[in-house]
C-alpha positions in Angstrom: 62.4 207.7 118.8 64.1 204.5 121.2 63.3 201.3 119.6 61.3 199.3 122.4 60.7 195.6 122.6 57.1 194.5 122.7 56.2 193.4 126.1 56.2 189.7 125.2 59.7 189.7 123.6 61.2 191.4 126.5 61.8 188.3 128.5 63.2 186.3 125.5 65.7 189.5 125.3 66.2 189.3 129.0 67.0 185.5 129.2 69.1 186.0 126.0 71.4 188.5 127.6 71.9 186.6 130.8 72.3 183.7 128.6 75.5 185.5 126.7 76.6 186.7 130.5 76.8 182.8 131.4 78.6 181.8 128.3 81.6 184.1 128.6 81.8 184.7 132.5 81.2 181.0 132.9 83.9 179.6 129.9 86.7 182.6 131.4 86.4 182.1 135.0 86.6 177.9 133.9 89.8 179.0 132.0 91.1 180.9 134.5 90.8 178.7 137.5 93.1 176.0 137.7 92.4 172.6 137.8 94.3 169.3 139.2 96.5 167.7 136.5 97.8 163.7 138.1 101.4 163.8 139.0 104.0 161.5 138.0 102.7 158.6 140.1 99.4 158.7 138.5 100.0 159.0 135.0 99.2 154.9 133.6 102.7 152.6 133.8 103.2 149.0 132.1 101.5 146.7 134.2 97.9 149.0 135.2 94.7 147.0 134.9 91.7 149.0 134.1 88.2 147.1 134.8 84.6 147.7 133.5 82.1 145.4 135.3 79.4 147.4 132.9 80.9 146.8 129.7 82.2 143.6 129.9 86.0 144.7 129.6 89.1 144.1 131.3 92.4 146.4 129.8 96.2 145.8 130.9 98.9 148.3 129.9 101.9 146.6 128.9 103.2 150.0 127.9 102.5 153.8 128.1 104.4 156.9 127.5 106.5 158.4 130.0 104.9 160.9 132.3 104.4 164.0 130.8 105.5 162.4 126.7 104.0 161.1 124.3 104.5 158.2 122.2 103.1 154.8 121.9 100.8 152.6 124.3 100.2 148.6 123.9 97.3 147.2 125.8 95.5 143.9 126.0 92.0 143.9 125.9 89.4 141.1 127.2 86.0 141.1 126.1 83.8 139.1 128.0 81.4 137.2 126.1 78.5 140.3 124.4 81.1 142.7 126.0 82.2 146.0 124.5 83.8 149.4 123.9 80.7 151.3 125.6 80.6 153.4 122.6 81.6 154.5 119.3 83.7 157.6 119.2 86.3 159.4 118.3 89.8 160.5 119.0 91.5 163.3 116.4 95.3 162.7 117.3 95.6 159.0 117.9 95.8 155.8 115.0 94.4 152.9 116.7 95.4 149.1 115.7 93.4 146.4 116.5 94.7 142.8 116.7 93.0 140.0 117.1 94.7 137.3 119.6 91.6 134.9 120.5 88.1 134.5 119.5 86.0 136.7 117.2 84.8 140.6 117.5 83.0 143.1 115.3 85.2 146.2 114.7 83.5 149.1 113.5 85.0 151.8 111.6 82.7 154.9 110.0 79.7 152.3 110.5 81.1 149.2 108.5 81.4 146.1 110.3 84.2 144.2 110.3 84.4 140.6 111.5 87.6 139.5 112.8 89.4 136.0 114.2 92.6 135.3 114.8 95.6 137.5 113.4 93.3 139.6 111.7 93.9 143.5 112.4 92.3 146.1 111.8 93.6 149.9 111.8 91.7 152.9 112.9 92.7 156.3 110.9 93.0 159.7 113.5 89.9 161.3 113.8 87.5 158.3 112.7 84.8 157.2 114.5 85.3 153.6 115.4 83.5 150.8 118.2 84.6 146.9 119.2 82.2 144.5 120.7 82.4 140.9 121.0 79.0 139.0 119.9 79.7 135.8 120.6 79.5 133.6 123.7 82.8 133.2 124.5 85.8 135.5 125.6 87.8 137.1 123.1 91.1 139.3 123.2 92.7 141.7 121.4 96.2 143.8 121.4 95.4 147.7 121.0 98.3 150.0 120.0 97.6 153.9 119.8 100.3 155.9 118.3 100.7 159.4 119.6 99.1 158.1 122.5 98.1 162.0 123.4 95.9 161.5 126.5 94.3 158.9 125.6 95.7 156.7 128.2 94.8 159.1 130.7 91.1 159.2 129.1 91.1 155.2 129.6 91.9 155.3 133.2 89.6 157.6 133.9 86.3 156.5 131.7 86.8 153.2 132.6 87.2 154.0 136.6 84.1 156.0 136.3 81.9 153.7 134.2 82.7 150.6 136.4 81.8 152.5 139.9 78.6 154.8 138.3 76.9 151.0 136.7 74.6 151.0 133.8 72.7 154.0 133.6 74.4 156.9 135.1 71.6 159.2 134.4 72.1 163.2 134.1 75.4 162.8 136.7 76.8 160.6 134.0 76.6 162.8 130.6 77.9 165.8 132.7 80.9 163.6 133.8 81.5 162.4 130.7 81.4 166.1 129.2 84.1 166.6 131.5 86.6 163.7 130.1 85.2 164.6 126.7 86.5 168.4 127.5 90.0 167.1 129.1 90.8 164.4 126.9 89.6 165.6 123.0 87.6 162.5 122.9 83.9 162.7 120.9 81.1 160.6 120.0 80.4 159.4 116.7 77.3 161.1 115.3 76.9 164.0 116.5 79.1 166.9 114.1 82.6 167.8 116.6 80.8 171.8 116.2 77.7 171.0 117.9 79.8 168.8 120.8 82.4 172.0 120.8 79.9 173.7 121.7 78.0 172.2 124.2 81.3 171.4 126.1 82.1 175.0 126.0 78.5 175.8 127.2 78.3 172.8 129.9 81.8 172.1 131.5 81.5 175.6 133.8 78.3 174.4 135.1 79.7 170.6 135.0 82.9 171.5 137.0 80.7 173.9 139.5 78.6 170.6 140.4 81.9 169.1 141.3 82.6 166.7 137.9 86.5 167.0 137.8 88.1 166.0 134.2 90.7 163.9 136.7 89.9 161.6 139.8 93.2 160.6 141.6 91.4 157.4 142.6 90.7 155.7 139.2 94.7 156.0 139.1 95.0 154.7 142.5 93.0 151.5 141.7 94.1 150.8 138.5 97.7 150.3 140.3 96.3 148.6 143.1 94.6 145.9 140.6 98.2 145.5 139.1 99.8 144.5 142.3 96.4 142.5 142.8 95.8 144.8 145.8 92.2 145.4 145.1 90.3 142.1 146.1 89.5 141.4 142.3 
């Protein structure tokens, strides 16, 4: 005798199977299909200004890898006054070294505050969930190394392009853009376990990339060289 759903079940089983269809069609045909990957031009050089209006943040190279190597990147970061990383995260491949250079921020490592000034540093372990904001009213600035880089110079260009042109509250548009970057640049948010963010990337970024989120945008490069030769109007 066939074993037969009950009626009722049947469209669970149904949505279930269609559901498993998406999943590995979906994740193989996004494997598959090549994406665009920035040329040599593109990659971040000594000298790139990144800008985000949103966040209150203003980022200068002064140095980055070599296209298509890794190694060691040097930034200086402004904070406006109340400005900030957007968010805490997470990077698994890259030690990050805060140093204090003016004023006072709040660096945040596995949810301790740390209050900082002048010469103080702090260092950020691979793979631990860190923020930085600056609560005070005036500017404050801060040298960043990250050593391997990986793509995390890449992942700057391109969260910060996005963040300043999409403004506050980027809505639905922006967590499925964001996906994206998280998917292209092994970056993650702090709280939610890297499984259940796996997942959801490997669920989403078909769908994500079919609504036309790309993990690279030629023009966040293009204006972060621009701002360097101050060709941007800023």
């Amino acid at each position: 005798m066939a074993f037969s759903l009950p009626p009722r079940y049947r469209w669970a089983a149904h949505l279930l199977g269609w559901g498993l269809v998406y999943l590995v069609m979906g994740a193989l045909l996004h494997g598959l299909i090549g994406e665009r990957t920035p040329t040599r031009e593109e990659y971040p050089k000594a000298g790139d200004v990144l800008v985000n209006a949103v966040a209150g943040e203003r980022v200068v190279f002064r140095a980055a890898p070599k296209p298509f190597t890794d190694g060691l990147s040097r930034l200086d970061v402004t904070l406006n006054p109340m400005g900030a990383v957007p968010v805490a995260h997470i990077h698994p491949d890259s030690v990050e070294t805060f140093v204090v250079k003016r004023g006072r921020v709040v660096a945040t490592l596995d949810g301790v505050e740390h209050t900082l000034g002048p010469g103080d540093r702090i260092t950020v372990p691979a793979g631990r969930a860190h923020a930085l904001r600056n609560g005070t009213d005036e500017i404050a600035e801060v040298e960043v190394e990250l050593a391997p880089t990986g793509r995390m110079h890449l992942a700057l260009t391109q969260v910060h392009g996005y963040l300043h042109e999409a403004g506050a509250s980027p809505g639905i548009g922006g967590f499925l853009q964001m996906l994206r970057f998280a998917e292209r640049y092994h970056v993650y948010l702090d709280g939610p376990p890297f499984w259940l963010q796996k997942f959801g990337i490997f669920a989403l970024a078909p769908t994500a990339r079919l609504l036309g989120y790309a993990g690279f945008d030629p023009r966040y490069a293009a204006l972060s060289r621009a701002r360097s030769k101050g060709e941007d109007g800023l």
